[in-house]
C-alpha positions in Angstrom: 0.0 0.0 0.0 1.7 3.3 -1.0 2.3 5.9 2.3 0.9 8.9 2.6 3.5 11.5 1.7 4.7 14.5 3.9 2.6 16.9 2.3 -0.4 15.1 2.8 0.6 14.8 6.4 0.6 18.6 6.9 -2.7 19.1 4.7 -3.9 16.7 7.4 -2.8 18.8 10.0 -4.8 22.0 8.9 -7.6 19.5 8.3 -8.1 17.4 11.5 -5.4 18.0 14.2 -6.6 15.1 15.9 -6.0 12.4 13.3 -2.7 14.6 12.3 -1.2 13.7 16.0 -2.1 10.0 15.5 -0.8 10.3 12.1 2.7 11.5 13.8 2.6 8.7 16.1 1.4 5.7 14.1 2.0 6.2 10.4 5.4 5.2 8.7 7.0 5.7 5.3 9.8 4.7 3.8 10.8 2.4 6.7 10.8 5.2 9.3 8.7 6.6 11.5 7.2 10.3 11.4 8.7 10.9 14.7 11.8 9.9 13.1 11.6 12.6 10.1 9.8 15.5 12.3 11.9 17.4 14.7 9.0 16.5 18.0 10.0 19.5 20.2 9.0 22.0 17.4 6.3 20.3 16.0 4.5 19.7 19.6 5.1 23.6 19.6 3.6 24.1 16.2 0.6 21.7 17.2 -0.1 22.9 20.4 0.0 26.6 19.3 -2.6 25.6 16.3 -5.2 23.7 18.5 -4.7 26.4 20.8 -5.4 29.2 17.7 -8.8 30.3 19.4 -11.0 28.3 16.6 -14.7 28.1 17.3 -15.9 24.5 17.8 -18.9 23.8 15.6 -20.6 21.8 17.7 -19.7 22.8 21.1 -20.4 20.9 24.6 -21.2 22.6 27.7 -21.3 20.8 31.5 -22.9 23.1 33.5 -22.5 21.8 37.4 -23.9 23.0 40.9 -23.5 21.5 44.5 -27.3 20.8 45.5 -29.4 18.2 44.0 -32.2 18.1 41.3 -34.8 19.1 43.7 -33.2 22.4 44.2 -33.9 25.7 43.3 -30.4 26.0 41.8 -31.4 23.2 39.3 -35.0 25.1 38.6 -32.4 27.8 37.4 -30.1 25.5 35.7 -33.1 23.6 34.0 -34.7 26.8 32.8 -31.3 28.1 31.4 -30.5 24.6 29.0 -34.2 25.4 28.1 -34.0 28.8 26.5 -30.6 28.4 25.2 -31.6 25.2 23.1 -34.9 27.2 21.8 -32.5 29.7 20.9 -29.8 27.5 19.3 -31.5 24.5 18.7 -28.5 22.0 18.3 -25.5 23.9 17.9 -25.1 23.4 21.3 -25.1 20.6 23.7 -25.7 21.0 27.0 -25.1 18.8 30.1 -25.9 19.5 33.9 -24.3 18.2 36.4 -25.5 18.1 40.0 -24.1 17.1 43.9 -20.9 18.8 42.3 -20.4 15.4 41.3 -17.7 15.5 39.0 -15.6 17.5 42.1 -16.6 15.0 44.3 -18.7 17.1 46.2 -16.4 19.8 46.3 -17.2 23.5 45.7 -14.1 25.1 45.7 -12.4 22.1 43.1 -15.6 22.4 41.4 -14.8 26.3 40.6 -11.4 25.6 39.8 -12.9 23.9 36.9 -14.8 26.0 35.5 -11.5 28.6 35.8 -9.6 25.9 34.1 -12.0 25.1 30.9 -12.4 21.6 32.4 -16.1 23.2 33.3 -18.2 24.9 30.9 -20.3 26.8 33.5 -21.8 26.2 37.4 -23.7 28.2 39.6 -21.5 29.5 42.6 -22.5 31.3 45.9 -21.0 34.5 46.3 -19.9 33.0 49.6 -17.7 30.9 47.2 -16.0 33.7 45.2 -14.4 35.1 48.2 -11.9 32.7 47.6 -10.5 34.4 44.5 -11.8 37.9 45.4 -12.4 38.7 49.1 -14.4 41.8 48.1 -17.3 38.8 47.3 -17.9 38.9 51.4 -19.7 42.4 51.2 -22.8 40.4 49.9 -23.2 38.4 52.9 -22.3 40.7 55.7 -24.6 40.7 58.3 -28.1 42.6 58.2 -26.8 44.5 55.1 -30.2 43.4 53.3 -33.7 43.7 54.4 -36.1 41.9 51.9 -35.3 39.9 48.5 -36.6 43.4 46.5 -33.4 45.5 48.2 -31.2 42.6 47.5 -32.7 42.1 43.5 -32.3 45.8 43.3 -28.4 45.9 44.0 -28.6 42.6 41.7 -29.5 44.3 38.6 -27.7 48.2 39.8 -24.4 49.1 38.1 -22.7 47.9 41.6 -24.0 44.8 40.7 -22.9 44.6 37.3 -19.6 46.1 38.3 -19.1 43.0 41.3 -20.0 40.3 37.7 -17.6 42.4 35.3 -14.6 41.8 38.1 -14.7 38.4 38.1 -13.5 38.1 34.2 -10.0 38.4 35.3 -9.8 35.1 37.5 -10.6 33.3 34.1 -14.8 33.7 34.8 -17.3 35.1 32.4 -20.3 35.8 35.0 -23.5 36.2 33.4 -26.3 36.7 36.2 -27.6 36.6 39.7 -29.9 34.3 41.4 -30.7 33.8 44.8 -29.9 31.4 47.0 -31.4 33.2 49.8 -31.5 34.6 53.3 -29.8 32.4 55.5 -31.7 30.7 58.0 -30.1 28.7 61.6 -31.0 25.4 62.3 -29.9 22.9 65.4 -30.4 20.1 67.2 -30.2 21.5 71.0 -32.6 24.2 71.7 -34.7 27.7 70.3 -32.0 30.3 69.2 -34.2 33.3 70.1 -31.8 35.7 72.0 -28.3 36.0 72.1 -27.4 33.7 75.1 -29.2 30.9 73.3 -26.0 30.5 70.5 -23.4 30.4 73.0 -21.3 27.7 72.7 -23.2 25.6 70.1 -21.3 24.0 67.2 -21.7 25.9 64.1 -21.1 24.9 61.0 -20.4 27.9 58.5 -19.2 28.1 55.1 -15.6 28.5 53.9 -15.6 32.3 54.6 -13.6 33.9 57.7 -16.4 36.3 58.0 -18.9 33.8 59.0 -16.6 32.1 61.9 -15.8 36.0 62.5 -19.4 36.6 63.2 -20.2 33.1 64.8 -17.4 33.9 67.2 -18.6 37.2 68.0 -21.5 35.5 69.2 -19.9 33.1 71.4 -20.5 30.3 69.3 -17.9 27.5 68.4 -18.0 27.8 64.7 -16.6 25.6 62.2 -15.8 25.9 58.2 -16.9 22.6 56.4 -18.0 22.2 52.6 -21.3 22.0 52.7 -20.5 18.2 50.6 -19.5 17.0 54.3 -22.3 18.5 56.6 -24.8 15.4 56.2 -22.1 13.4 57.8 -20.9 16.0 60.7 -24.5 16.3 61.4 -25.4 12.9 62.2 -21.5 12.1 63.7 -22.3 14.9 66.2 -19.5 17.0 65.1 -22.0 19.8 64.6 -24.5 20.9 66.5 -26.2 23.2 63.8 -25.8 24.9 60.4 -27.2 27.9 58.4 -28.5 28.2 55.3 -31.6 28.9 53.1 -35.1 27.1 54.0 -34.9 25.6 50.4 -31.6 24.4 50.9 -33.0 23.3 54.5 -35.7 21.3 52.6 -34.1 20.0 49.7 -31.1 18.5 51.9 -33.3 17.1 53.9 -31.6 18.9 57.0 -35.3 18.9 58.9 -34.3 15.1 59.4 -31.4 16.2 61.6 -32.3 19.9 62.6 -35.7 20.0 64.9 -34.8 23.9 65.6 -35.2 26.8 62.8 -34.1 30.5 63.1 -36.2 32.9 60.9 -34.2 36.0 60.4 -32.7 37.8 57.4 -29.2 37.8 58.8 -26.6 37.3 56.0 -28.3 37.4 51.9 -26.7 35.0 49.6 -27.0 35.7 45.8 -25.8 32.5 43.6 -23.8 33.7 40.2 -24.2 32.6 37.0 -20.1 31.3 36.2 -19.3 30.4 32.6 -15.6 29.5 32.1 -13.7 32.1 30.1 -11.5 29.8 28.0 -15.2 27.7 27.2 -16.8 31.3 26.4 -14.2 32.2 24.1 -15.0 29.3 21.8 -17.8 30.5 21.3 -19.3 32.1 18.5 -20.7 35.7 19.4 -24.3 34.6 18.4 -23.9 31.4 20.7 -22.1 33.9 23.6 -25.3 36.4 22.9 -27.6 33.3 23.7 -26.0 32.3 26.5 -26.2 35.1 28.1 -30.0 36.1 26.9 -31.0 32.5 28.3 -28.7 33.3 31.4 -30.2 36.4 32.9 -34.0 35.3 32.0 -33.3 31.7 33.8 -31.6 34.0 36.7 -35.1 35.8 36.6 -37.3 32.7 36.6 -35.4 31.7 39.9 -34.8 34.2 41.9 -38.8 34.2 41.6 -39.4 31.0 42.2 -37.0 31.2 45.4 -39.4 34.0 46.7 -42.8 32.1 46.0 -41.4 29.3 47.2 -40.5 30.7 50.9 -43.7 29.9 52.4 -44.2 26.2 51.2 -40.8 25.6 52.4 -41.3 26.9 55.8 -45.0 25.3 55.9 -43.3 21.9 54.4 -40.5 22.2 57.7 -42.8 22.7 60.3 -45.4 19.8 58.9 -42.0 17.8 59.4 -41.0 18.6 62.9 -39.2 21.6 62.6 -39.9 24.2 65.7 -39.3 27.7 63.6 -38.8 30.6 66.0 -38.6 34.4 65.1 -36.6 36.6 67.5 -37.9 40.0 68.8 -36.7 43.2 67.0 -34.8 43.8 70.5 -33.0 40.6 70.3 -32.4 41.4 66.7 -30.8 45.2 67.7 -28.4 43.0 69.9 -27.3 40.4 67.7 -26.4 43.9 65.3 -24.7 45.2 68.1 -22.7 42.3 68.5 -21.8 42.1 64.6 -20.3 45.4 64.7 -17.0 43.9 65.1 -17.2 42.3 62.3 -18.0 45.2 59.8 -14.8 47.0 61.5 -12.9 43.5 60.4 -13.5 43.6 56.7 -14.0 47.0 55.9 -10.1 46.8 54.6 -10.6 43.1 53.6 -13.6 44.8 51.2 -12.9 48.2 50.7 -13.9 51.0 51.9 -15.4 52.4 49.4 -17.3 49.4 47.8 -18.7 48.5 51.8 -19.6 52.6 51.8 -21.4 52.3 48.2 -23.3 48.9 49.1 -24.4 50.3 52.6 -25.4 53.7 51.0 -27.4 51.9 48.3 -29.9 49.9 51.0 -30.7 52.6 53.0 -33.7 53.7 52.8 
């Protein structure tokens, strides 16, 4: 059989890549190999430096990933999103979601490493999350900053908001939109958390974010940072006496099985961000990019809405399964404030200055 010559190998190249790299490992001619004709060093180089060129795919897949399960208000979001976007593109596109975090095992923080790296096309993230590549993040979840889910949508959709997504594009993310996660709501298994005295010296667990365990400390609680992929397990171990987070979350985790005592305040606001992987987006054609995004910020719409209609089936749901739910006074409330003023002297150089100043200044009434 007659060998392909060496200019067929490099129309190969410009052709399909792919088969050109088997090509240079498998095919011989004349009784030696490619490898042996090819200097390897520069044509890896070459290769590399081609595949690498910034081509759009014509068929492109996206794994889109989150760390709560299908039953969860992240996935209504997520859901919603593959659903416009493949209206919009039809097949040019094919998307894949991804829930538990399961291809991080459970892990957040690997999870949006991923997504930095390309190995992700897109997840949802908490903005709790992002303070690991951009402390500034924290000022959405400091303490009493937000009153009701309108103040908090209408920061969301405010240049400051849109200012917070742009930032993000440097640490390799292209974020798209806000949804909620929620307010954050304590649960335990020892007693009522009404007043202050009531937290002292239960077993916290708090997401990986100083300012939480700065807060929780400030209480005189013994807080603890765990991904929220091990809190099941601390929970029934009795490592932990308790947790915080949104009564969907509460539900969907099925943390009323552990957790007979709920906390209804609007302590700490938790908006979830729409992440798409920069080296993914730029693959992208700008028609596909455009979609994305369209589909993005309408799915972001569909669940912050559903997280708010939504609030009192959840809590209804909780107590029909044992949960006690308590709502402190407005005077225990002032002294739980009072007691979280530490912690807005902490991070006002962790955040800024002026970006705590324009975020305060923005939800006052």
């Amino acid at each position: 059989m007659r060998r392909p010559a060496m200019g067929q190998f490099v129309s190969l190249l410009f052709a399909d890549p792919i088969d050109a790299l088997k090509l240079l490992f498998r095919q011989k001619f004349k009784g030696k190999s490619v490898m042996n004709r090819i200097p390897v060093i520069p044509f890896i180089t070459i290769f590399v430096l081609f595949c690498g060129c910034g081509s759009y795919e014509s068929n492109p897949k996206i794994t889109f990933s989150h760390i709560l399960n299908d039953q969860s208000e992240w996935h209504v979001g997520a859901v919603k999103w593959k659903e416009l976007v493949e209206e919009s593109l039809g097949d040019q596109i094919a998307i894949r979601l991804v829930t538990n975090s399961s291809l991080s095992k459970n892990n957040q923080r690997t999870e949006l490493e991923m997504v930095q790296a390309g190995t992700l096309g897109g997840s949802w993230e908490s903005s709790i999350l992002l303070t690991i590549i951009d402390p500034r993040w924290t000022v959405w979840s400091m303490p009493w900053l937000f009153d009701s889910y309108e103040e908090a949508a209408k920061i969301c959709d405010s240049e400051l908001g849109e200012e917070m997504l742009a930032s993000l594009e440097q640490k390799g993310i292209i974020s798209l939109a806000y949804g909620f996660n929620g307010f954050r709501r304590l649960t335990n298994n020892k007693r009522p958390v009404v007043s202050l005295p009531d937290i002292r010296g239960l077993k916290i667990r708090v997401p990986a974010i100083q300012m939480y365990t700065s807060l929780y400390r400030a209480w005189s609680a013994d807080p603890s940072q765990m991904n929220f992929g091990d809190l099941i397990v601390a929970l029934r171990e009795g490592a932990m006496d308790g947790q915080e987070n949104p009564l969907h979350v509460i539900r969907s985790s099925g943390l009323y099985d552990l957790q007979p005592y709920l906390t209804l305040w609007e302590y700490s606001f938790d908006p979830i961000i729409f992440c798409m992987s920069k080296p993914v987006w730029e693959k992208l054609t700008s028609e596909q990019q455009n979609a994305i995004k369209k589909s993005a910020r309408a799915a972001a719409a569909f669940q912050r809405e559903t997280v708010i209609q939504n609030e009192a089936a959840h809590l209804e749901f909780l107590r029909a399964h044992g949960m006690n739910a308590v709502t402190p006074s407005r005077e225990n409330i002032e002294v739980f404030q009072s007691a979280s003023l530490s912690v807005y002297d902490e991070y006002k150089s962790i955040i800024g200055e002026d970006l705590l100043r324009r975020f305060r200044e923005a939800t006052m009434p």
